[in-house]
Every structure is written in structure tokens, then in C-alpha cells.
Wavefront OBJ file of the C-alpha trace (Angstrom):
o trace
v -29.587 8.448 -31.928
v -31.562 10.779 -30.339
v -29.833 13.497 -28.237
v -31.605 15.009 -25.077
v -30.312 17.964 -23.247
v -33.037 17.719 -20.327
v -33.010 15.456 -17.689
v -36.769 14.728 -17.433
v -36.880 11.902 -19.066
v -34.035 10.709 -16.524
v -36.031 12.067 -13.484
v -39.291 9.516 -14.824
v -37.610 6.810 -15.092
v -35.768 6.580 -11.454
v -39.073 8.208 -9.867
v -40.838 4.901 -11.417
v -37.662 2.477 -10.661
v -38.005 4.215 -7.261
v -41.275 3.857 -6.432
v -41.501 0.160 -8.200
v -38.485 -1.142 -5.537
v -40.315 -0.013 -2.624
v -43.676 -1.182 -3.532
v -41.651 -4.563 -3.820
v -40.562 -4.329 -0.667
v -43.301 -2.938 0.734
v -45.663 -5.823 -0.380
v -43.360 -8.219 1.339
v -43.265 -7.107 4.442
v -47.463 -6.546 4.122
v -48.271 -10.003 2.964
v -45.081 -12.602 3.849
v -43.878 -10.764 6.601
v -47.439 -9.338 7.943
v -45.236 -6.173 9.790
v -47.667 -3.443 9.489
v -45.267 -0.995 11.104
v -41.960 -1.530 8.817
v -44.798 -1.931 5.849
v -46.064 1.541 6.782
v -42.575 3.089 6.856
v -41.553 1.664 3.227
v -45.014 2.500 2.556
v -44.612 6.300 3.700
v -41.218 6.742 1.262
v -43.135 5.970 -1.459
v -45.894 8.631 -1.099
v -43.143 10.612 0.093
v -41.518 10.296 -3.119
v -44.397 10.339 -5.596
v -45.586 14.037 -3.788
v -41.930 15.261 -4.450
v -42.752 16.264 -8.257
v -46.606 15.347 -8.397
v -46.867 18.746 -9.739
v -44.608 18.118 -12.432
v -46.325 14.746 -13.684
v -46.892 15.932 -16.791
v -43.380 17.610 -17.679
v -41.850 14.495 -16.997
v -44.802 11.929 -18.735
v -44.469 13.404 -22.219
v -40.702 13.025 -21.616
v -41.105 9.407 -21.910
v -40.131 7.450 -24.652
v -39.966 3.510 -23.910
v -39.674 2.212 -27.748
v -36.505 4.226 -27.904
v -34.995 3.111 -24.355
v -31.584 1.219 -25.310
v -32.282 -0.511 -22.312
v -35.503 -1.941 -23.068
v -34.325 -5.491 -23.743
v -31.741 -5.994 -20.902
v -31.906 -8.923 -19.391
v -33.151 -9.113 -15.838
v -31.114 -11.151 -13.289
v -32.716 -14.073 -11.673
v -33.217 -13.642 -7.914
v -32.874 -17.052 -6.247
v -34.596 -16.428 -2.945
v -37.021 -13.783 -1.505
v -33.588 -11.906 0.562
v -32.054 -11.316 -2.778
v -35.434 -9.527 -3.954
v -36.090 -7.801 -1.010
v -32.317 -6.508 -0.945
v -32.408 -5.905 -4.418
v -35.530 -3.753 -4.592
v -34.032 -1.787 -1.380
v -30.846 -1.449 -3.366
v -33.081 0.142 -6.717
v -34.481 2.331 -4.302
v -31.884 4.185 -2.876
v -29.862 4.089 -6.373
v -32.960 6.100 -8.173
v -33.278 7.987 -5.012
v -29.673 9.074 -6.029
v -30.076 9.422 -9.092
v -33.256 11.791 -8.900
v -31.306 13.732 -6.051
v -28.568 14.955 -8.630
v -30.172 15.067 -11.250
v -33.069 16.862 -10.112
v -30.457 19.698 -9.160
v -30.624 21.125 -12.957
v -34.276 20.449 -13.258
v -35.986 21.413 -10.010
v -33.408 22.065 -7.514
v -35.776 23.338 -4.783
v -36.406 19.464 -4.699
v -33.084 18.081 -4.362
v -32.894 18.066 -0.726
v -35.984 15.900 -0.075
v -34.731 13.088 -2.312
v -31.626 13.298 -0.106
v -34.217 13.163 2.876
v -35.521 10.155 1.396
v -32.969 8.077 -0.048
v -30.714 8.540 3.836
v -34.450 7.390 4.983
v -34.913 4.298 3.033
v -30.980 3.302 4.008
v -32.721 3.539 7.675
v -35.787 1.133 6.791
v -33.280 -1.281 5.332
v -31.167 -1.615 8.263
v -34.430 -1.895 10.525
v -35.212 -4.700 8.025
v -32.409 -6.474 8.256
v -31.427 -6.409 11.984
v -35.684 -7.324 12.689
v -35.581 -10.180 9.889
v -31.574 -10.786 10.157
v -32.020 -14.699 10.155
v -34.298 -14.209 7.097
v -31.389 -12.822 5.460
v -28.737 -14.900 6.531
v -30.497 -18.217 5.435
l 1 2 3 4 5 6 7 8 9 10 11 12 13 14 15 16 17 18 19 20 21 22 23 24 25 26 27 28 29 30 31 32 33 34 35 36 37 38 39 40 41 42 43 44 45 46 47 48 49 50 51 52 53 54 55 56 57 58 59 60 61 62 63 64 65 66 67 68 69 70 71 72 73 74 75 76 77 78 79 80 81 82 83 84 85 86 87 88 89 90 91 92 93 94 95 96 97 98 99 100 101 102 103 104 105 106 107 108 109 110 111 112 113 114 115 116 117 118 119 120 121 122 123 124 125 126 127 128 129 130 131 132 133 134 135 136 137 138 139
């Protein structure tokens, strides 16, 4: 078992579980929902995030190690309906937003506070989600 003292490879992984939710959610409300303005806010936290440690792409890509990820061969959970994706992927979000806000505190801690920005403003595009599509979710 390999042992790791950094947290890079921890910061990749939630900055690409991050960015994955919202482009889930984001692509929902662009093509089933067709609500360019909630599409552009979800779409905004993304870019928002990636800038956050553009800089620091490389750091964090050779940090990667997929063959070695324990979990590799989890089994996914089926989503039933489109609400359970679209919560879900909200849900990944703000977890690796979390996630990349503490841990990025031993890393880069200059950038802590704008995954804190983030992550308090993709709680705010969920609940603008929600109460605009509420039926949606409540079917």
C-alpha cells in the first residue's frame, strides 16, 4: 500500500468529481430544461472552479494514479429518475467543493477561501433549482 503524505492527489480528484457534477447539472438544465440563465450560473461555478488551481494543473496531474485508486471498482448507484441525478450531481459538487476547501488549506491555502466562495454558491444554485423546478422534484 502506497503511503502519500501530500494531498494533491486528493485535491485532483474532487476538482474533477467537482467539475464532473456540475457539468451534469449544467447539461440538464441546457438541453431538458432549456434555462439559459440557471445553465449559465452552474455553468459559471465550474470555470470558477477550474481557474482556482489552473496554475497548478500540472502539480496535481502527475499526482494521479487511477490503477492504484482502491476505489476504482465501486459500484455506482442506479439513479431512477432525472431529480435523483440532478440532486445527486449537486450533492458531488458541494461535497468535493468541501473537500478541496480543507484540504487545499495544507496545499495552497491562499485558495481555500474561494472554494468556500464556491461551494456556499453552488448550495445557492441548488435551492434556485429546486424552488424554479420544485414540481420536477417532487414527482
Amino acid at each position: 500500500m502506497k503511503q502519500q503524505q501530500s494531498p494533491l492527489r486528493i485535491i485532483d480528484a474532487n476538482l474533477n468529481r467537482c467539475r464532473e457534477g456540475l457539468r451534469v447539472v449544467e447539461d440538464f438544465l441546457r438541453y431538458a430544461l432549456d434555462d439559459g440563465a440557471l445553465y449559465k450560473k452552474v455553468r459559471g461555478i465550474r470555470h470558477c472552479v477550474d481557474k482556482i488551481l489552473r496554475d497548478c494543473y500540472g502539480s496535481l496531474i502527475a499526482e494521479r494514479d487511477i490503477f492504484s485508486d482502491s476505489g476504482r471498482d465501486m459500484p455506482e448507484t442506479m439513479k431512477k429518475n432525472l431529480p435523483d441525478i440532478i440532486t445527486a450531481n449537486f450533492k458531488r459538487a458541494q461535497e468535493s467543493l468541501r473537500v478541496l476547501e480543507e484540504y487545499s488549506k495544507t496545499a495552497f491555502p491562499q485558495v481555500s477561501p474561494l472554494f468556500k466562495k464556491q461551494r456556499y454558491a453552488a448550495y445557492n444554485c441548488e435551492k434556485a433549482v429546486y424552488l424554479k423546478y420544485k414540481k420536477f422534484f417532487e414527482n
